[in-house]
C-alpha positions as CSV (number, residue, x, y, z in Angstrom):
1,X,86.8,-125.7,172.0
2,X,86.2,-123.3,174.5
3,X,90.0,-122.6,175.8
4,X,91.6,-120.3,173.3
5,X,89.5,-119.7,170.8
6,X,86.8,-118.3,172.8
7,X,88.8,-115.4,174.2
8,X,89.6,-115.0,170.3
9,X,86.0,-115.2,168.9
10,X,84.6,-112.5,172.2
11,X,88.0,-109.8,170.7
12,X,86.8,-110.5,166.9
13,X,83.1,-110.0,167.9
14,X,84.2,-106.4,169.1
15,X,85.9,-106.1,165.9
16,X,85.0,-103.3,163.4
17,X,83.5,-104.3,160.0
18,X,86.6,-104.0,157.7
19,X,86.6,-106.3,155.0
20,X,84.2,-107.6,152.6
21,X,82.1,-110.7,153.2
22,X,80.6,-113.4,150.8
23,X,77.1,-111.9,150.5
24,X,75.4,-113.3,147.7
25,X,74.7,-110.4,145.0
26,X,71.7,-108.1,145.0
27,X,70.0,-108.3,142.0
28,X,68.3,-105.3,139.5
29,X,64.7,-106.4,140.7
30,X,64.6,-106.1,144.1
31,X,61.7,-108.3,144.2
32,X,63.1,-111.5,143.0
33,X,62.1,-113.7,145.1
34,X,65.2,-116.1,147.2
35,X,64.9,-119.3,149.8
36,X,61.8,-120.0,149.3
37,X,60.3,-122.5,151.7
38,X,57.4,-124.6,151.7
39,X,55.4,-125.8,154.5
40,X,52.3,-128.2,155.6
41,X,49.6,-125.6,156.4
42,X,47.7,-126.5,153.8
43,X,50.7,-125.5,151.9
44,X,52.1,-122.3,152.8
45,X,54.9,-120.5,150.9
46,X,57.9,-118.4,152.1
47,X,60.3,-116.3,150.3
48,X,62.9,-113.6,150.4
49,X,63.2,-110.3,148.7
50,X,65.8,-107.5,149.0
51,X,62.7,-105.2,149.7
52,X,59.8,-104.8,151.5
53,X,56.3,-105.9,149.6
54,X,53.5,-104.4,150.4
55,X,52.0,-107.0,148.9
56,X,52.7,-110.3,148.8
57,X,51.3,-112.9,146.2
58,X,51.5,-116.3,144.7
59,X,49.9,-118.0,141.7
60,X,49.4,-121.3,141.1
61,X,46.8,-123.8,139.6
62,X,46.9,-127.9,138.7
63,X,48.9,-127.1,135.3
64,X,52.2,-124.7,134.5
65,X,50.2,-123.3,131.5
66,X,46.8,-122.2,133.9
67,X,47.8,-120.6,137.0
68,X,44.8,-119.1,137.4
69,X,44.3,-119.1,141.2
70,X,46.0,-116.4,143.4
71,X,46.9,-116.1,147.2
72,X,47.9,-112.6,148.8
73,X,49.5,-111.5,152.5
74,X,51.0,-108.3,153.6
75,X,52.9,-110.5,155.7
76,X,56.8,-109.2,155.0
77,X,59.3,-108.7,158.0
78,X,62.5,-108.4,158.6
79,X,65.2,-107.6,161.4
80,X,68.3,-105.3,162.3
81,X,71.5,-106.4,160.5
82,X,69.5,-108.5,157.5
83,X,69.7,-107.4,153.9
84,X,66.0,-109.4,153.4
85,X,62.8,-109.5,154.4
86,X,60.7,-112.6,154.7
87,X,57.4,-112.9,153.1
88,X,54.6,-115.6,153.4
89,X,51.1,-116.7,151.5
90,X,49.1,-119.5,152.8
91,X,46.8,-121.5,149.9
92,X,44.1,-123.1,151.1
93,X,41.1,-125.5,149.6
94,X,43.5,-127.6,147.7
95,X,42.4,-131.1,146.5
96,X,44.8,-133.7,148.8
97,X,47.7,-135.3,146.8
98,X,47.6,-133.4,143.6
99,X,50.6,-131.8,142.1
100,X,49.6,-128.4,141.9
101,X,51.8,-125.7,140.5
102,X,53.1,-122.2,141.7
103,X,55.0,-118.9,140.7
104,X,55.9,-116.1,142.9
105,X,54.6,-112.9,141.6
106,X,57.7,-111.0,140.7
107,X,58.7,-109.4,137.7
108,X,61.8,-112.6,138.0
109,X,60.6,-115.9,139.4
110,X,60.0,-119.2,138.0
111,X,57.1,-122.0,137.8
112,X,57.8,-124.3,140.7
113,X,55.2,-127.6,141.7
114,X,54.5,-129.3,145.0
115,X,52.6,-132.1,145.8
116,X,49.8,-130.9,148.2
117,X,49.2,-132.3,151.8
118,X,47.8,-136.0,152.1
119,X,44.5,-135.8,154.1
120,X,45.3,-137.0,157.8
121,X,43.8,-140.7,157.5
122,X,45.2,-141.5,154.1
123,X,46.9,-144.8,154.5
124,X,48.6,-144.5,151.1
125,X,52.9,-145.4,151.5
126,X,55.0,-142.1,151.8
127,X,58.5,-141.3,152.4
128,X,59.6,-138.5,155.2
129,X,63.5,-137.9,155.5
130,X,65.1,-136.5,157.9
131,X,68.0,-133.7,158.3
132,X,69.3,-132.3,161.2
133,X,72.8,-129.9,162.1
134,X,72.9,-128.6,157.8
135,X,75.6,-126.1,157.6
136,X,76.5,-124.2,154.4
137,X,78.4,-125.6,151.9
138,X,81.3,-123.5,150.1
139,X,83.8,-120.6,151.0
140,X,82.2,-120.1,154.6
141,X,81.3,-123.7,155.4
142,X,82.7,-127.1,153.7
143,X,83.2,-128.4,150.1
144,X,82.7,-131.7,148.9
145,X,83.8,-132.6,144.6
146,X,82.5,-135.3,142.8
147,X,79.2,-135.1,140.7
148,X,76.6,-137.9,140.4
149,X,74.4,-138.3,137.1
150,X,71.3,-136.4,137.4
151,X,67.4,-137.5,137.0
152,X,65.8,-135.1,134.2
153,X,63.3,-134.2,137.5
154,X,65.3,-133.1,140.1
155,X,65.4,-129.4,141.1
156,X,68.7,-128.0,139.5
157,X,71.7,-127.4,142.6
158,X,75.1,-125.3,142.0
159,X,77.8,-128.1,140.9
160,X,79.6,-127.6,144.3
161,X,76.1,-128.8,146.3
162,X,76.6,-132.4,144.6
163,X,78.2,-135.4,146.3
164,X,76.5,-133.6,149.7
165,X,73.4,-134.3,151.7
166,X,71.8,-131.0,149.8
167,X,72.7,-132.8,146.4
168,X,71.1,-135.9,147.5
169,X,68.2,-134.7,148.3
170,X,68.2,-133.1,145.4
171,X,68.7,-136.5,143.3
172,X,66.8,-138.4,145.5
173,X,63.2,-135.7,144.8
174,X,60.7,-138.3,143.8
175,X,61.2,-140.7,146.6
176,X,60.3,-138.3,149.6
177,X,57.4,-136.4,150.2
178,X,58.3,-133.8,152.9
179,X,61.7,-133.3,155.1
180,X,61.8,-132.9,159.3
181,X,64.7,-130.3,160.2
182,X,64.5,-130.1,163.8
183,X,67.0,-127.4,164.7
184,X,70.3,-126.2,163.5
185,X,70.3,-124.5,159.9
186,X,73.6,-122.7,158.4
187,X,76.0,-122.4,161.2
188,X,76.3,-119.0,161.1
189,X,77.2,-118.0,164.3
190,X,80.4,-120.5,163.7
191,X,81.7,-117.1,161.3
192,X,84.5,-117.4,163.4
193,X,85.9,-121.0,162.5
194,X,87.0,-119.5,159.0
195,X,90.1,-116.6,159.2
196,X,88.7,-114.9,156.0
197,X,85.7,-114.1,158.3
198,X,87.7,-113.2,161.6
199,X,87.0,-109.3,160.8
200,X,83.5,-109.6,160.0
201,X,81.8,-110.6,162.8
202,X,77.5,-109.4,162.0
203,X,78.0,-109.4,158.2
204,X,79.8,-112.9,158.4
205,X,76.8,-114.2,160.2
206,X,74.5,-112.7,157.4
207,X,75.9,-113.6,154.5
208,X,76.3,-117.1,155.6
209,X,72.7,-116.9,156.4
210,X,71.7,-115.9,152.5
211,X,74.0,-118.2,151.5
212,X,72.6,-121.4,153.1
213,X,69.0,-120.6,152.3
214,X,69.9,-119.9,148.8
215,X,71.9,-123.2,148.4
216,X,68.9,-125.2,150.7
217,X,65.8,-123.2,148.0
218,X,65.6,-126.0,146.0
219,X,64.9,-128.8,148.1
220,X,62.5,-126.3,150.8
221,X,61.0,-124.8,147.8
222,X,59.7,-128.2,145.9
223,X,59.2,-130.3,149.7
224,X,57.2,-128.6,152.9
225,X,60.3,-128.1,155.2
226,X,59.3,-128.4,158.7
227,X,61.5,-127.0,161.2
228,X,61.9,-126.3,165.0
229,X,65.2,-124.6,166.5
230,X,68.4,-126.0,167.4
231,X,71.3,-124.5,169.9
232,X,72.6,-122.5,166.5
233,X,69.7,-120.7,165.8
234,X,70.0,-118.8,168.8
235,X,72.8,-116.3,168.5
236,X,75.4,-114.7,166.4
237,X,77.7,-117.1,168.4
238,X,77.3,-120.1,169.8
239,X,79.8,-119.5,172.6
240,X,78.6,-119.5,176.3
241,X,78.2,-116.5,177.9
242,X,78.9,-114.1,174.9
243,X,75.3,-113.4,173.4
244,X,75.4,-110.2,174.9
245,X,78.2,-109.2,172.0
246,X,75.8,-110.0,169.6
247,X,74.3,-107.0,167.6
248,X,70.3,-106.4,168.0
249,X,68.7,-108.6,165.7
250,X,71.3,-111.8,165.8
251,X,70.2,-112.8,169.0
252,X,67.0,-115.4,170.3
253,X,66.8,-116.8,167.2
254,X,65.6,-113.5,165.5
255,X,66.4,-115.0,162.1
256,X,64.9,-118.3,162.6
257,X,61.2,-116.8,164.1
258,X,61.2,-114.6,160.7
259,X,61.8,-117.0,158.5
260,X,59.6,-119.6,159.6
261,X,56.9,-118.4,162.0
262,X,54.3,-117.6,159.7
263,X,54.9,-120.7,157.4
264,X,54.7,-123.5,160.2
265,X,51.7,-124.4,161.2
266,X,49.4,-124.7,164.2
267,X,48.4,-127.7,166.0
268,X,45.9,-129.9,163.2
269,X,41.9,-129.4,163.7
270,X,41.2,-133.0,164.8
271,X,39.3,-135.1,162.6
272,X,38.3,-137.8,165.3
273,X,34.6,-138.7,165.8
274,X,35.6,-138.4,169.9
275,X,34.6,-135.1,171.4
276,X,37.4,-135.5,174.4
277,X,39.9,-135.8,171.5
278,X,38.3,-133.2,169.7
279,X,38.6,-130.7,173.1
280,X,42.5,-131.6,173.7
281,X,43.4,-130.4,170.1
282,X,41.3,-127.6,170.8
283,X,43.8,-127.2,173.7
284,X,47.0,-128.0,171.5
285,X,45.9,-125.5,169.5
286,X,45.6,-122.8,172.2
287,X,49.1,-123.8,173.3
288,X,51.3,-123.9,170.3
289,X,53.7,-121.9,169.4
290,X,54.8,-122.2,165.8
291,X,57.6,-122.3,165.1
292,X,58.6,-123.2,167.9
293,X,56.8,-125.9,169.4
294,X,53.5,-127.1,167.0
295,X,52.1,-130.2,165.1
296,X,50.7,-131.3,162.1
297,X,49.1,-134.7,160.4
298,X,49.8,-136.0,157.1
299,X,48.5,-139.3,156.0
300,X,49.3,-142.2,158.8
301,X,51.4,-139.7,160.4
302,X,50.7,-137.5,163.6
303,X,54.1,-135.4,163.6
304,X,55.1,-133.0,167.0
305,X,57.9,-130.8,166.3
306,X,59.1,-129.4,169.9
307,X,61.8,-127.1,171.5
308,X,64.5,-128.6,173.0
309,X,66.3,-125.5,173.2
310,X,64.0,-123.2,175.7
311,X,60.7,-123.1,177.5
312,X,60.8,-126.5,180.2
313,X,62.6,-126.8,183.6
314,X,66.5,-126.0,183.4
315,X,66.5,-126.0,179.3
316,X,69.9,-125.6,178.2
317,X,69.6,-122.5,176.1
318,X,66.9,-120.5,177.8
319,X,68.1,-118.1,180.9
320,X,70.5,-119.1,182.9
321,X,70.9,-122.5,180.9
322,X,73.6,-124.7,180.5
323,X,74.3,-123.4,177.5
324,X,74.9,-119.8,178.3
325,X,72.8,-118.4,175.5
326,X,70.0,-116.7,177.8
327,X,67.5,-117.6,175.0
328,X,63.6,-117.2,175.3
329,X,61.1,-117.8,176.6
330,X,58.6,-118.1,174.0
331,X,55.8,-118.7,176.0
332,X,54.2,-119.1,179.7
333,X,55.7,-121.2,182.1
334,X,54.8,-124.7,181.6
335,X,53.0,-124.0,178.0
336,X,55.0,-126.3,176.0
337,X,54.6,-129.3,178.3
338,X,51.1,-128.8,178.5
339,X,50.4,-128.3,174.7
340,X,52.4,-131.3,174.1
341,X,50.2,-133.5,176.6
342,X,47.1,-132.4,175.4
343,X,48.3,-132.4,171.6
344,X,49.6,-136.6,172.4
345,X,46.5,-137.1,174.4
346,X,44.0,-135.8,171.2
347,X,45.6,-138.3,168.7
348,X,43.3,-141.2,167.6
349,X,45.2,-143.8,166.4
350,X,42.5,-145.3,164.0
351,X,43.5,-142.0,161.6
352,X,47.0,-141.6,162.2
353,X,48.3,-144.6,164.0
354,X,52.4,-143.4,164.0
355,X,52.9,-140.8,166.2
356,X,56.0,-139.1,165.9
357,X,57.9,-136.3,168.0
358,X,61.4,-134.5,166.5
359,X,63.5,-132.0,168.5
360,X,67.2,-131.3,168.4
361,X,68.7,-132.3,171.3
362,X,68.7,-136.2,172.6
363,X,68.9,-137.5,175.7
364,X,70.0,-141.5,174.2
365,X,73.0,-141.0,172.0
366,X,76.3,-142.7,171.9
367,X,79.2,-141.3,174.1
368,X,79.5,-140.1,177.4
369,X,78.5,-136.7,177.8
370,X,75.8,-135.6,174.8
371,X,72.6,-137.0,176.3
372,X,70.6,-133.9,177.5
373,X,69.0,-135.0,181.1
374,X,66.7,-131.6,181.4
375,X,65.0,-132.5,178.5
376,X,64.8,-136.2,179.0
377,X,63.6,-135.1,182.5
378,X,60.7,-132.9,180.6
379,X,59.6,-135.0,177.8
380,X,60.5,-138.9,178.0
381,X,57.5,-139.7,180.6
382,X,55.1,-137.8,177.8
383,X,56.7,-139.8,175.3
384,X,55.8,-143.0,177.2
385,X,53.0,-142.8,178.3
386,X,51.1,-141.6,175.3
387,X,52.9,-144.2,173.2
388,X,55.2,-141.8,170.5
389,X,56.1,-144.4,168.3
390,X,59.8,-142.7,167.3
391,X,61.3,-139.7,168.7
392,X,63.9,-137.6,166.0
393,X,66.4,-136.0,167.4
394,X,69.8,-134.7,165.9
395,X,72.6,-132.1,167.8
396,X,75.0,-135.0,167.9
397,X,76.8,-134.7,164.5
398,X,76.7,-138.4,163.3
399,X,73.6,-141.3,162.9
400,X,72.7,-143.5,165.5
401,X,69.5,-146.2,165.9
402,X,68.2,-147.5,169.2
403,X,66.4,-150.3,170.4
404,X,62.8,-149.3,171.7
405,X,63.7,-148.2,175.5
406,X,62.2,-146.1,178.6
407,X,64.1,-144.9,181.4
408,X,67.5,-146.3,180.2
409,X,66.2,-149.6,179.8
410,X,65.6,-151.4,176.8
411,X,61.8,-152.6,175.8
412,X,61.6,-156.5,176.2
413,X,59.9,-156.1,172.6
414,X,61.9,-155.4,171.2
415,X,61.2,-154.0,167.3
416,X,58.1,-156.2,167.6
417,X,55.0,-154.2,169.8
418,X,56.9,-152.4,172.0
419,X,55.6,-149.6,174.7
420,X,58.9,-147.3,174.4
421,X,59.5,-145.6,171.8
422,X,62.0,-146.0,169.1
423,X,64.7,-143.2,169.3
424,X,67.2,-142.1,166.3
425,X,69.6,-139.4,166.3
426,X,69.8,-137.7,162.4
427,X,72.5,-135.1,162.7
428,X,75.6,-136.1,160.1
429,X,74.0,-134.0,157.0
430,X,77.3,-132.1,157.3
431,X,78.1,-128.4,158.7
432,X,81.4,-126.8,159.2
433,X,81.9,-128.5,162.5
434,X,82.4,-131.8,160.9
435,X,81.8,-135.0,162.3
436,X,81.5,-136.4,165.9
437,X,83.2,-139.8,166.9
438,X,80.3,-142.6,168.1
439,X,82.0,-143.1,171.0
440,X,80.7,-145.6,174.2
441,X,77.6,-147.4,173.3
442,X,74.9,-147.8,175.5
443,X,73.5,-151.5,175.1
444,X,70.1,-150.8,173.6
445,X,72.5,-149.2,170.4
446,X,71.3,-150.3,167.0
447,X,73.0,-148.6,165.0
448,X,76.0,-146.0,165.1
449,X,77.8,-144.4,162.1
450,X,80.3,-141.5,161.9
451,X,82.6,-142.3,158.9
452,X,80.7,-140.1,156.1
453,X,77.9,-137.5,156.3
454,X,74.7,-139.1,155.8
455,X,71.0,-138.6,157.0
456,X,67.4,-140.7,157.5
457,X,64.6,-141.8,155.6
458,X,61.0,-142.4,157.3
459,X,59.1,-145.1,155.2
460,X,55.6,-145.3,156.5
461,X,54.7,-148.4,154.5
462,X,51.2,-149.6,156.2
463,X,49.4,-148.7,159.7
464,X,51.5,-151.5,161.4
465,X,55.1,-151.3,159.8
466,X,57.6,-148.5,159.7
467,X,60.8,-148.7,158.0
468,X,64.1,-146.4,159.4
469,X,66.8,-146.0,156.7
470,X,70.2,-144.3,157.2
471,X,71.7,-143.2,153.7
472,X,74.7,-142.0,153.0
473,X,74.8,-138.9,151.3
474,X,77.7,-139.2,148.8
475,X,76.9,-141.8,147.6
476,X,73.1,-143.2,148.4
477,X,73.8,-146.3,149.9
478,X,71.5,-147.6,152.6
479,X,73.8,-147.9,156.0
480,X,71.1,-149.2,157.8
481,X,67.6,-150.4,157.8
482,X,65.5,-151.5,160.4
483,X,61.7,-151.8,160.5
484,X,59.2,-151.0,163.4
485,X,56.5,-153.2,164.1
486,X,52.7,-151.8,166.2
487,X,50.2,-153.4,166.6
488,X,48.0,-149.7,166.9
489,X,45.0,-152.0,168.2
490,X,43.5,-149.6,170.3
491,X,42.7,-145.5,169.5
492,X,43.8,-143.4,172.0
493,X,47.0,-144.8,173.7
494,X,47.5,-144.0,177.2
495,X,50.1,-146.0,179.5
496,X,51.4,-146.2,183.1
C-alpha cells in the first residue's frame, strides 16, 4: 500500500487545484443548518452553517407544536481550507427519558426529537450500537443498491445510503438509544484512492468531509453520537511521513476537535454516596480532555471513550510514532493515563455496574500484525485491574468477538464471572478501504467475520447480563450473539 502509490499520492498532494470537486451545494440561506450531531451532555447539539453565527440557538420543548424553551452559544468555529463552521448549544434541566423535541433556529431547519439521557442508576434495558472505520458512501467513497422497506419512523436517508450500515441504522432507529464511534469518520484523507480526485488534493479532503457528515445527519442528529479519534482523523493523508504536505488546517485532527469538542462531554459528576469516589471523579474531571479522551454514564452504563491515537508512551500517531503522522499531544505527559485511573477507580458499581472502555485501535484482533502493543502496554493493566467489563475497539476493518482474556491468556470463566475483560473489534461499517481478511486466530477467538460490512449492538438487559450482537448491515441478520454474565457483587472493583 505504501510502494507505489505513495510516491504518487506525496506528487498529487503538491498538485495545483485544477478541477472541480464533489462539494455538496451552498444553499441561499447561509444559515441552514448541516450534520448536525447530538451528544450526551445533558444533550448537546451541533451543527454546520456556511457562515459564521454570532449567535447560536436551538428551540425545543416535550411537543413539535410548543417549543417554547430556548438554548443559545456564541460558540461557532471553524478552520483554514473548510467552507463551514461548527456551532454548539448545550440544553440542560431536562426531565430523564422523555422525548423532547428540537429545531435549529434558522430561517431553514426542521423539527427534529431525541430521547433525553437516562439518569446514571436507571436500570431500565437499553440498546447501544456500535460503529467504527464509517467512510462516505457515493462518488468519493463506495456504493451499495438495493433498498429495504422502510418504518414510517425512521429518519429519511438519500436512496443510495440504503442496503449500507448508515441505512440500517437508519431502519433499525427505535431499537437503539445512542451510538459509540470511536475513531475513524469519512476517510477523507484516502482522496487519493479515487482518480477523479487525483488533482484535488485540500478540496478532495473537504468535500468528502461535507459529504459524510451530511449523509451520517440523520442518524447523529436523532441519537447522541459519541466519538473519540481514529488514525484518519489526523491528516489530509494517512500516509507515513507526509503530514507535512498537508495544508494548515487538515492536519492533527483540526476537523475532528471542531466538530466535536464542544459537544462531548466531560468526565460525569459522580453520584456515589462515597466521598473517595466522589474525589477521583473530581480528578477525571480535571483530567479529561473532550473529545479526546472523556466519560459519561447513562443508565447501567459507565462508558470511557479514550485516545488510542496520541498522548501515552510510544502511541502510534503522536510524534515520532509508528505511524508517521506527528499528531498531538493533547495534553501533559501522562494526563490521559491518569484521568483514566482515577475516572475507573470513581466508578461504583451499585449505580452503574457495566463499565465500558472504546478506542480505535486493538491490541486482540485476528491476524498477525494489527494488535497495537503500545497501547495494550498503556491501557490493558487499567482495564484489569479496575474490572472494564468490555473494551470496543475498531481500526481492523471486519468483526471479531473474544473470550474474556488478560495478558494473552484466556479467563478460566469464561463468559460466566470473569476478571478480564471482554474485548470486540467493530470496524466492518464499510469505508472506501474495503474489507480486511480475518486471518490467524488467536485461541480465545469467539467470533470473526469479514464476508459483508456489518457492525455491533450493546444490549444491557439487567445489572448482571449483557448481550453482544453482530448484525449485518445489508441485510439485518444477527451473525453472532453472545451474552456476558457479572456477578457486580461488590462496588468499587479493584484487582491484582
Amino acid at each position: 500500500m505504501f510502494g507505489s502509490a505513495f510516491y504518487k499520492s506525496v506528487f498529487l498532494l503538491s498538485v495545483p487545484v485544477l478541477a472541480s470537486v464533489n462539494y455538496p451545494p451552498i444553499p441561499e440561506d447561509l444559515t441552514t443548518p448541516f450534520q448536525q450531531r447530538l451528544a450526551v451532555y445533558a444533550i448537546s447539539i451541533g451543527w454546520n452553517t456556511y457562515e459564521q453565527l454570532n449567535t447560536s440557538c436551538v428551540r425545543y420543548g416535550t411537543s413539535p407544536n410548543n417549543l417554547s424553551s430556548r438554548s443559545c452559544s456564541s460558540s461557532s468555529s471553524t478552520y483554514a481550507t473548510s467552507r463551514t463552521y461548527s456551532n454548539t448549544v448545550v440544553i440542560d434541566g431536562l426531565e430523564n427519558a422523555r422525548t423532547y423535541y428540537y429545531q435549529i433556529v434558522s430561517a431553514n431547519s426542521s423539527i427534529n426529537h431525541f430521547l433525553s439521557p437516562r439518569k446514571a442508576g436507571n436500570k431500565t434495558p437499553f440498546n447501544m450500537d456500535v460503529v467504527i472505520d464509517l467512510g462516505v458512501y457515493g462518488k468519493d467513497g463506495f456504493t451499495l443498491s438495493s433498498r429495504q422497506a422502510k418504518k414510517d419512523t425512521i429518519p429519511y436517508v438519500p436512496p443510495e445510503l440504503n442496503h449500507t450500515t448508515i441505512g440500517r441504522l437508519a431502519e433499525t432507529i427505535d431499537d437503539y438509544e445512542i451510538v459509540l464511534h470511536p475513531g475513524d469518520f469519512a476517510y477523507a484523507d484516502d482522496w487519493y484512492l479515487k482518480l477523479s480526485n487525483s488533482l484535488e488534493g485540500k478540496e478532495a479532503y473537504q468535500s468528502i468531509l461535507e459529504q459524510f457528515y451530511d449523509q451520517l445527519a440523520p442518524i447523529a442528529g436523532r441519537k447522541p453520537y459519541m466519538a473519540s479519534p481514529g488514525n484518519h482523523e489526523a491528516d489530509c493523508t494517512e500516509i507515513p511521513y507526509t503530514s507535512g504536505l498537508c495544508p494548515e488546517g487538515q492536519r492533527n485532527f483540526t476537523d475532528f476537535m471542531h466538530r466535536f469538542s464542544g459537544i462531548m462531554p466531560s468526565p460525569f459528576t459522580s453520584t456515589s454516596t462515597n466521598s473517595t469516589a466522589q474525589s477521583l471523579a473530581a480528578n477525571a474531571r480535571r483530567y479529561a480532555n473532550p473529545p479526546f479522551w472523556y466519560s459519561f454514564e447513562y443508565g447501567m452504563a459507565h462508558v470511557v471513550m479514550i485516545n488510542t491515537e496520541t498522548d501515552f508512551p510510544d502511541a502510534p500517531d503522536g510524534q515520532n510514532g509508528s505511524g508517521g503522522l506527528n499528531g498531538g499531544p493533547f495534553g501533559k505527559p501522562h494526563q490521559q493515563l491518569e484521568f483514566l485511573e482515577a475516572d475507573l477507580a470513581s466508578v461504583d458499581r451499585r449505580i452503574t455496574p457495566w463499565v465500558i472502555v472504546a478506542g480505535h485501535r486493538p491490541w486482540y484482533s485476528t491476524g498477525s500484525s494489527n494488535g497495537c502493543k503500545p497501547c495494550q502496554e498503556a491501557f490493558e493493566s487499567l482495564f484489569y485491574k479496575y474490572g472494564v467489563d468490555l473494551g470496543v475497539f475498531g481500526h481492523v476493518h471486519n468483526s471479531q468477538r473474544f473470550l474474556p482474556v488478560f495478558n494473552g491468556t484466556a479467563d478460566a470463566n469464561g463468559m460466566g464471572n470473569p476478571k478480564a475483560p471482554m474485548y470486540i473489534v467493530a470496524g466492518g461499517a464499510g469505508n472506501i478501504e474495503g474489507l480486511s481478511d480475518v486471518g490467524d486466530k488467536p485461541a480465545y477467538t469467539g467470533f470473526a467475520y469479514a464476508e459483508d460490512y456489518s457492525y455491533s449492538t450493546l444490549r444491557f438487559l439487567d445489572a448482571q447480563h449483557l448481550q453482544v450482537d453482530f448484525i449485518r448491515s445489508s441485510t439485518g441478520d444477527v451473525l453472532d450473539s453472545s451474552t456476558l454474565f457479572k456477578e457486580h457483587s461488590v462496588g468499587f472493583v479493584v484487582q491484582n
